[in-house]
MARSEMAR-254732 format. One line per 5 residues: number of its first residue (from 1); for each residue x, y, z of C-alpha. Coordinates in nm, 3 decimals, always signed. Each point is the difference from the previous one (the first is absolute). Layout:
N
NUM	X/Y/Z | ...
//
This chain:
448
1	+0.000/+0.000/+0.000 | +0.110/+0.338/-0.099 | +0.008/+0.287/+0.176 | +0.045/+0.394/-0.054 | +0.378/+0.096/+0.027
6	+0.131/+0.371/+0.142 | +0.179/+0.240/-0.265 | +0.372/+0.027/+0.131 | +0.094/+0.239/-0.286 | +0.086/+0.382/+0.061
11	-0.315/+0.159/+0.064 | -0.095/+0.250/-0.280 | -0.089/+0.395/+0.017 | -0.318/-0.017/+0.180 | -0.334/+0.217/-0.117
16	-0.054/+0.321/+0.147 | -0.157/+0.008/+0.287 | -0.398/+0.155/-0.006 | -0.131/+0.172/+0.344 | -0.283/-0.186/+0.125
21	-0.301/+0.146/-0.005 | -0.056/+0.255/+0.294 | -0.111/+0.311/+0.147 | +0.303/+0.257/-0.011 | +0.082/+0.003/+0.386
26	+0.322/-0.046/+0.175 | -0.105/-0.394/+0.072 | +0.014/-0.116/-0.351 | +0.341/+0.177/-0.100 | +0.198/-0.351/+0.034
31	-0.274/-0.218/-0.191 | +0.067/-0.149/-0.294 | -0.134/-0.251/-0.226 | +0.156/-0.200/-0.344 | -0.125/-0.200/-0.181
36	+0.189/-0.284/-0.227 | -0.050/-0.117/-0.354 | -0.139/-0.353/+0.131 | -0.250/+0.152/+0.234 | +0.205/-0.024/+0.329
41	-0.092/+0.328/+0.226 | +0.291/+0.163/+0.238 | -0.122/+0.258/+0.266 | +0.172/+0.110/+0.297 | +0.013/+0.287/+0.234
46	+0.364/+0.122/+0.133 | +0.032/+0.069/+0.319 | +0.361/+0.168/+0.066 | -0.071/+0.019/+0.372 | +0.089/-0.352/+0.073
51	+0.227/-0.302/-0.088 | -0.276/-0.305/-0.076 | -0.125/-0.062/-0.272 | -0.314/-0.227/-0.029 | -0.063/-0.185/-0.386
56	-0.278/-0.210/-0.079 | -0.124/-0.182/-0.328 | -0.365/-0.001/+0.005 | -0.195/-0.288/-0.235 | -0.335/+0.146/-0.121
61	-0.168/-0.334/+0.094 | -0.115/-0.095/+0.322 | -0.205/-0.307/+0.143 | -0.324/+0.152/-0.193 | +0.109/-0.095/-0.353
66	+0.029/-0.384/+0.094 | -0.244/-0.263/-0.143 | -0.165/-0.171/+0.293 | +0.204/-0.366/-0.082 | +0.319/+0.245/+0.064
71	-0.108/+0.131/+0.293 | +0.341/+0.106/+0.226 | +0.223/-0.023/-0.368 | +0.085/+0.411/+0.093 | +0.152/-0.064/+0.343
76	+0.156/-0.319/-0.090 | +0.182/+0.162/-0.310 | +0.137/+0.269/+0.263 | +0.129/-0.250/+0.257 | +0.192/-0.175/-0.301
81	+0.172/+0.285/-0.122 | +0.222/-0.043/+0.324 | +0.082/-0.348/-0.038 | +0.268/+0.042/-0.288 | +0.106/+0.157/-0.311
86	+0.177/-0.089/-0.276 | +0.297/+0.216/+0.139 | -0.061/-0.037/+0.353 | -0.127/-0.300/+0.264 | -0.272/+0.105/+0.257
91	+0.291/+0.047/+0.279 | +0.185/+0.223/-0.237 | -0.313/+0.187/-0.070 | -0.025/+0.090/+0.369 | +0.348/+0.027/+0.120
96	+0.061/+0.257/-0.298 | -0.267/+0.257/+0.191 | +0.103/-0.083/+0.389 | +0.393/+0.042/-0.085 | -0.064/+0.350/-0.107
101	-0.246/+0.059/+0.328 | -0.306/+0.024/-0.232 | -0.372/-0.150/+0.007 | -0.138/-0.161/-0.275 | -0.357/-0.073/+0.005
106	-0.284/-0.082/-0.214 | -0.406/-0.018/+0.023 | -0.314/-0.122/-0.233 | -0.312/+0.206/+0.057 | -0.330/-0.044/-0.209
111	+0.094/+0.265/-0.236 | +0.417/-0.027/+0.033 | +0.295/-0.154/+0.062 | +0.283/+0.170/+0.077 | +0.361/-0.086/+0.083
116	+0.175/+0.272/+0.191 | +0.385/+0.028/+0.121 | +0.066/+0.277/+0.273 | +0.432/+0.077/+0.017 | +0.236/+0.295/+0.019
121	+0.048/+0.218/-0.312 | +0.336/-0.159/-0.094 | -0.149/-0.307/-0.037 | -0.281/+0.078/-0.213 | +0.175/-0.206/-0.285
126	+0.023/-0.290/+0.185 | -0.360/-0.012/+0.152 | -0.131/+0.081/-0.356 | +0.184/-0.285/-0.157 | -0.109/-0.259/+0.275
131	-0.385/+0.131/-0.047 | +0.025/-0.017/-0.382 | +0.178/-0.356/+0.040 | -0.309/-0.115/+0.198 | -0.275/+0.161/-0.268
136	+0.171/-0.093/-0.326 | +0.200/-0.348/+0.103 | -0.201/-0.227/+0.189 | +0.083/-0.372/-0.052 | -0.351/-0.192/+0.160
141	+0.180/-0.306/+0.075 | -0.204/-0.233/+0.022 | +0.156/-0.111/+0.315 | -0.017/+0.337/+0.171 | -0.425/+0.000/-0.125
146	-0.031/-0.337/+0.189 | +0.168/+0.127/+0.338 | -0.175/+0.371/-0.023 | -0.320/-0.169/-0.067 | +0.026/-0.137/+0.371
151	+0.124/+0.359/+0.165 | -0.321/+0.172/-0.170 | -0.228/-0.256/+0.134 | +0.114/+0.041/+0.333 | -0.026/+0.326/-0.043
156	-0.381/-0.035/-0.098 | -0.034/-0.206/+0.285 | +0.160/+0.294/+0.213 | -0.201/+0.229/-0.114 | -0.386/-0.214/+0.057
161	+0.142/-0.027/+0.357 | -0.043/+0.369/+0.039 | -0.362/+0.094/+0.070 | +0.054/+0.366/-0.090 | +0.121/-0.097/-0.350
166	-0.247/-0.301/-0.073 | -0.317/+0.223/+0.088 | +0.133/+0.235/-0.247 | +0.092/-0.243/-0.257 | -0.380/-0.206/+0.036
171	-0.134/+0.360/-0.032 | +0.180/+0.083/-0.312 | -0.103/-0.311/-0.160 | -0.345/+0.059/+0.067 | -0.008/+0.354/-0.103
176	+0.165/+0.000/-0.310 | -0.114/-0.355/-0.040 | +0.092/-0.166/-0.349 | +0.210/+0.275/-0.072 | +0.449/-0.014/+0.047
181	-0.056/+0.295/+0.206 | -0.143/-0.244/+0.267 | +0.271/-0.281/-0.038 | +0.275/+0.009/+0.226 | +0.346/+0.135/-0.119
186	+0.214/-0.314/+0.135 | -0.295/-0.258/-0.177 | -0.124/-0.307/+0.127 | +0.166/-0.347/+0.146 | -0.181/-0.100/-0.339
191	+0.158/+0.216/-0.261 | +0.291/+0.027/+0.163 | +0.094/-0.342/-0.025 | -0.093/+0.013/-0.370 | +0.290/+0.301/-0.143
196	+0.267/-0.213/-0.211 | +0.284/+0.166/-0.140 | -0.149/+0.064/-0.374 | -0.303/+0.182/+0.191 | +0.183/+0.180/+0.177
201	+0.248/+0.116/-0.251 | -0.252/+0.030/-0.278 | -0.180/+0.243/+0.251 | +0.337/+0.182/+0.093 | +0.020/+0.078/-0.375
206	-0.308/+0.214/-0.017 | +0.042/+0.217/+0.299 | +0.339/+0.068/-0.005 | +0.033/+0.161/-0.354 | +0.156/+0.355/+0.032
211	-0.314/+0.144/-0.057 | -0.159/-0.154/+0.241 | +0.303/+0.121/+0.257 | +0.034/+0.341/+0.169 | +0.303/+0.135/+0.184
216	+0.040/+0.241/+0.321 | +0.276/+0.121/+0.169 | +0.003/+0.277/+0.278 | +0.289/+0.115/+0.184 | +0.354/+0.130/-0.045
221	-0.020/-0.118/-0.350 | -0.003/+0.206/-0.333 | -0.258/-0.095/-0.306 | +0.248/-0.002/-0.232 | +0.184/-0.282/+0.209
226	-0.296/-0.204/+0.041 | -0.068/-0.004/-0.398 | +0.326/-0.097/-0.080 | -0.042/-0.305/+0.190 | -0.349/-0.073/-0.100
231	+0.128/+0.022/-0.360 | +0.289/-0.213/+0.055 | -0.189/-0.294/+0.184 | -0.314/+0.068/-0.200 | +0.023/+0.159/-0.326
236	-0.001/-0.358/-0.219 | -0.317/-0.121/+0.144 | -0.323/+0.009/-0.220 | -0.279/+0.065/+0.066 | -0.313/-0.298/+0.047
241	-0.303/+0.098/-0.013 | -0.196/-0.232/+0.232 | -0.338/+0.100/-0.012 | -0.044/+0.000/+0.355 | -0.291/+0.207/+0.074
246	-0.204/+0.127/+0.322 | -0.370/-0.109/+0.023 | -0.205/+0.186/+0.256 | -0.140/-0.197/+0.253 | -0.359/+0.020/+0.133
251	-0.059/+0.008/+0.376 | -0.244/-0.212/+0.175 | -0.121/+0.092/+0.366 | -0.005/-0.315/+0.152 | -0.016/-0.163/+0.342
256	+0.212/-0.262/+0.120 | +0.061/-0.140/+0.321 | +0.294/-0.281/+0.036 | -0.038/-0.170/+0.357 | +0.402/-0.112/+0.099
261	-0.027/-0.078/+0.318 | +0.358/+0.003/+0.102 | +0.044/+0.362/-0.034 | -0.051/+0.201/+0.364 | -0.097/+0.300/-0.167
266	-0.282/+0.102/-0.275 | +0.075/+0.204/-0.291 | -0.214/+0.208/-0.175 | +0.109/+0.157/-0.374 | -0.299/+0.183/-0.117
271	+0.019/+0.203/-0.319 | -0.141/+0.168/-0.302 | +0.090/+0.175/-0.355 | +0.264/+0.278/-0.013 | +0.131/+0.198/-0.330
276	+0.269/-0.131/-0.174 | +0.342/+0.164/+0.034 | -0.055/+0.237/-0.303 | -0.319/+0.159/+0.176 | +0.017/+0.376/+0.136
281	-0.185/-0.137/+0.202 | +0.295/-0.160/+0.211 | +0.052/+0.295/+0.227 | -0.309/+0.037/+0.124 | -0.041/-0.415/+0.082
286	+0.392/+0.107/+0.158 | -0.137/+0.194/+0.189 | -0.314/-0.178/+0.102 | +0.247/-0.354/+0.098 | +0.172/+0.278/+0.208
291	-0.304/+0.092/+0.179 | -0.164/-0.339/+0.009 | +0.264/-0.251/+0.112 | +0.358/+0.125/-0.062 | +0.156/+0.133/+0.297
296	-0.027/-0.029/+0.376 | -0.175/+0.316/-0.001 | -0.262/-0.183/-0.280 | -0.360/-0.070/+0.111 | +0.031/-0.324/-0.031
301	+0.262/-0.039/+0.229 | -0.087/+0.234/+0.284 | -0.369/-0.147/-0.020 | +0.125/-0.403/-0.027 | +0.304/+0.019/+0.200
306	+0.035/+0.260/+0.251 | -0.354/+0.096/+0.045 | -0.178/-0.369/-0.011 | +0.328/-0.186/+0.032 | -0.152/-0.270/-0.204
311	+0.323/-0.069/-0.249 | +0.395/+0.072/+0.012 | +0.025/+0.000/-0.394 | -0.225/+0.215/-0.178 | +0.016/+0.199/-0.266
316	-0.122/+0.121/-0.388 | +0.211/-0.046/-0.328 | -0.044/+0.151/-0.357 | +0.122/-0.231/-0.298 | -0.010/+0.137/-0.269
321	+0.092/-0.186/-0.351 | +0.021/+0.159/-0.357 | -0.350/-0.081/-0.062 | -0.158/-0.087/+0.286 | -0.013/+0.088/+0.419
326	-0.071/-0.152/+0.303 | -0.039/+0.173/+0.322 | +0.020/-0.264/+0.287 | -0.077/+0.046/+0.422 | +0.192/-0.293/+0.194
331	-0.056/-0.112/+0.367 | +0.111/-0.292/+0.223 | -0.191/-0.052/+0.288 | -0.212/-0.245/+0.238 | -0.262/-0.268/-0.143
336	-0.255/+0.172/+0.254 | +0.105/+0.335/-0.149 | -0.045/-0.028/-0.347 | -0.315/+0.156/-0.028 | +0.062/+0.313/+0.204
341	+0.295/+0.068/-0.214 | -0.153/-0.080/-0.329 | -0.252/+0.280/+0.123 | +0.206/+0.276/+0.131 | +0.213/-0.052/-0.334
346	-0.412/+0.043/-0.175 | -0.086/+0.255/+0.228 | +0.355/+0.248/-0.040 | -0.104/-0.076/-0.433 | -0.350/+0.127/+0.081
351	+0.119/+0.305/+0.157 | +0.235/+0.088/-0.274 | -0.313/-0.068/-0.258 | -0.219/+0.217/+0.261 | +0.228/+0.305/+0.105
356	+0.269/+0.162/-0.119 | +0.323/+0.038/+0.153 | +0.068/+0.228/+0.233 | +0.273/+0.237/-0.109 | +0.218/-0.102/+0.269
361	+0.035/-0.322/-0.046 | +0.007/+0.047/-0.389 | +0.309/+0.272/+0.036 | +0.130/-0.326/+0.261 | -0.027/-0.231/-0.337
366	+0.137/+0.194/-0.189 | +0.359/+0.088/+0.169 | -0.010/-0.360/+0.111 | +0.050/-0.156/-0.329 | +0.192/+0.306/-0.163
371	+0.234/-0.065/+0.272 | +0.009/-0.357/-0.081 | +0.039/+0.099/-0.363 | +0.363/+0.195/+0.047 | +0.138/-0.248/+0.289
376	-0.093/-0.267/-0.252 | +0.249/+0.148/-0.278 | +0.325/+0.059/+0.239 | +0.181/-0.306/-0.134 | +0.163/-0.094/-0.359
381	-0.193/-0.312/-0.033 | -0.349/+0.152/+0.111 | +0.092/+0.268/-0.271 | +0.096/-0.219/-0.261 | -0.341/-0.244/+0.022
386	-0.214/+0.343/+0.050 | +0.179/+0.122/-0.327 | -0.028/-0.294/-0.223 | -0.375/-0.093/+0.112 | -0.052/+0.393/-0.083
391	+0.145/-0.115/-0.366 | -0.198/-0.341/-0.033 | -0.318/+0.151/+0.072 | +0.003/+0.349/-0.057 | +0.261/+0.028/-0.261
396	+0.129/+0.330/+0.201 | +0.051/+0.095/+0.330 | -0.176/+0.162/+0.230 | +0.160/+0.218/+0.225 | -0.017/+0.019/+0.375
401	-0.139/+0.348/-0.040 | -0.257/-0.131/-0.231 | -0.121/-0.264/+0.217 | -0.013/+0.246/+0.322 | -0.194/+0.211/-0.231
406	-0.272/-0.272/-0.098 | -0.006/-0.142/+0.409 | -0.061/+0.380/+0.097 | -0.271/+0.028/-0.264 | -0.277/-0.280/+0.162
411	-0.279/+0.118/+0.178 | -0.194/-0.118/+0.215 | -0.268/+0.002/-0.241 | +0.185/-0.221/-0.237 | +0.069/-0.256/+0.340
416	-0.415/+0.007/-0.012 | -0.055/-0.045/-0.372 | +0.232/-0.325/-0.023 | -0.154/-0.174/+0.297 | -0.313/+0.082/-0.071
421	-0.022/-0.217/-0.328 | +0.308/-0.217/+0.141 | -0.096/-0.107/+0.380 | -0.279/-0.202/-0.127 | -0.108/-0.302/+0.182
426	-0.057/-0.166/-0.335 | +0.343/+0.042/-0.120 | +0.196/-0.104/+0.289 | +0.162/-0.363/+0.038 | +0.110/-0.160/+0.292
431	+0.192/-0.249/+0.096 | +0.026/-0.178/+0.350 | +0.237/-0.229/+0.081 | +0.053/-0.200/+0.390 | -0.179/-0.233/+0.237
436	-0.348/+0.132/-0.061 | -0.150/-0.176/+0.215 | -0.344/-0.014/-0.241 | +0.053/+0.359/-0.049 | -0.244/+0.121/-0.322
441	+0.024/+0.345/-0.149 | -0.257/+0.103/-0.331 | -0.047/+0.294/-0.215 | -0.246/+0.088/+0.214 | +0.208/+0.049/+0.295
446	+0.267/+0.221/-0.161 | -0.330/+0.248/-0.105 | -0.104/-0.035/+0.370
//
């Protein structure tokens, strides 16, 4: 079997560099964006202050674009990227990042994959050559399948032993049931067991075209440097169209309660449909996950946990997907609590639906999750991820300014308007998982 080999010739004059996108303010004067011949997009931000320098090559497939008999293909592809090369074996591939007192690191998401090296400025070259070893030179012995086979299982296994991720992964299933959306990332013991080399390198052939690859540096590292060694690693690729394409999924407000008697506690995931990440309407539901469930200061928690104290773990999440959204309240508690904290969760939605919120808390909101918004961009690697996700699914980037701007805009009118259609018993699913003890919940008593 074949596989794609690295260009170790001189790297050629690179392209000039284009700005990306942006609004002219002082945070987008070290952005910049190229764009190769076979498709392959470079961005990166520089960053003179400091002396890291966090890469990462992004695939524009994640878990989503897998046929259901390939469930888990994504995440198995990126664990086998580490186990050897045709220029290095899976111990080189490590030691060649630790020596140098760099991380190297990778992730599959539903929408992404991305393998990311964080190391000192002088040894840039080094990381970049060990990441594009990984993306362009993976061997899939068949003999390194068999034994990682085994470590993902057990790492299935792992994760169904944790209640707070199985409630979450039963409710996904349910809600965008049918649809890869609601299949889990890692797969199943079943399909798992089924990925043979062919499959999996037939699969690696699609998604890792050049145009299917994007590029982001930030740090002490100029763009100039960073297409130079894109080009020299990447230039002879071609492009492969794959035909890979997104399908929006519907959602289905379901009920489901999965008695597992072992467990001490009972959690509760209940749910219902959000905007997609391309939606204005993201600040505002920001801002409303802020207010709802998203903080210690949040309603949820004051009224759950320190007020009632019915639950330790409680809280509200927004995920949001190019297409699609789901905005999600979680709870662990007692099997003789359930109920009162399925209805305090009903009765804080009811209020939003009812009243408007008061400007205090609203202003509260508001600082809370601009706050969380600048904290959560102090680092090279959080800066490189927010920068390329910007490029995936925006195809600029929007500037810290601009997104203050658009969180400062929402009103407590617009917090009404969205839960007013949104916070509807008859959209919400819910999913309860413990030692119910008989417990039985219907649509009737979430419109109680």
């Amino acid at each position: 079997m074949s596989s794609p080999t690295a260009k170790q010739s001189t790297p050629a004059t690179c392209p000039v560099a284009t700005p990306i996108a942006v609004t002219a303010t002082p945070e987008a004067q070290h952005l910049e964006r190229t764009v190769l011949d076979n498709g392959l997009t470079i961005v990166s931000e520089q960053m003179s202050h400091v002396r890291s320098v966090t890469m990462g090559i992004w695939v524009l497939n994640g878990s989503r674009r897998e046929l259901a008999a390939d469930n888990g293909i994504t995440h198995f592809i990126e664990h086998m990227v580490f186990k050897g090369t045709s220029h290095r074996s899976a111990e080189e591939i490590a030691r060649s990042v630790d020596s140098i007192g760099g991380n190297l690191d990778a992730f599959t998401s539903k929408e992404n994959v991305c393998f990311s090296a964080k190391v000192l400025d002088e040894h840039v070259p080094i990381a970049f050559e060990v990441l594009a070893d990984i993306v362009l030179n993976p061997l899939f012995r068949a003999e390194d399948i068999e034994r990682e086979q085994g470590v993902i299982l057990q790492e299935i296994k792992m994760d169904e032993d944790n209640p707070d991720y199985l409630v979450h992964e039963i409710f996904t299933q349910n809600f965008w049931k049918d649809h890869p959306l609601g299949r889990p990332i890692l797969g199943t013991k079943e399909t798992v067991s089924l990925l043979k080399q062919d499959k999996l390198f037939n699969y690696y052939q699609t998604c890792f075209s050049p145009d299917n690859l994007l590029i982001a540096a930030a740090g002490n590292i100029e763009h100039a440097r960073l297409v130079d060694l894109a080009r020299h690693w990447f230039e002879n690729q071609r492009a492969v169209p794959n035909g890979h394409r997104d399908v929006a999924p519907a959602t289905h407000a379901r009920i489901v309660l999965r008695n597992k008697k072992q467990l001490e506690q009972v959690q509760i995931c209940l749910g219902l449909p959000a905007p997609s990440l391309m939606s204005e309407e993201r600040y505002a539901w920001s801002v409303l996950n802020t207010v709802v469930g998203g903080g210690m200061s949040s309603r949820l928690f004051q009224n759950i946990r320190e007020r009632q104290g019915l639950a330790y773990s409680v809280f509200s999440d927004l995920n949001p997907y190019r297409d699609t959204g789901l905005f999600g309240v979680f709870a662990g508690t007692s099997n003789k609590t359930v109920r009162q904290v399925l209805q305090s969760i009903l009765n804080e939605m009811r209020d939003l639906r009812e009243n408007a919120v008061p400007d205090e808390e609203l202003r509260r909101a508001k600082d809370n999750l601009k706050g969380s918004l600048m904290l959560g961009l102090e680092s090279t690697g959080a800066r490189m991820s927010n920068l390329a996700r910007q490029q995936i699914y925006f195809g600029r980037f929007i500037g810290m300014n601009e997104l203050l701007d658009k969180v400062e805009q929402v009103t407590a009118e617009d917090l009404q308007r969205i839960t007013a259609h949104a916070f509807d018993p008859a959209h919400m699913a819910l999913t309860v998982l413990g030692n119910l003890n008989g417990l039985r919940i219907t649509r009737a008593d979430l419109a109680a």
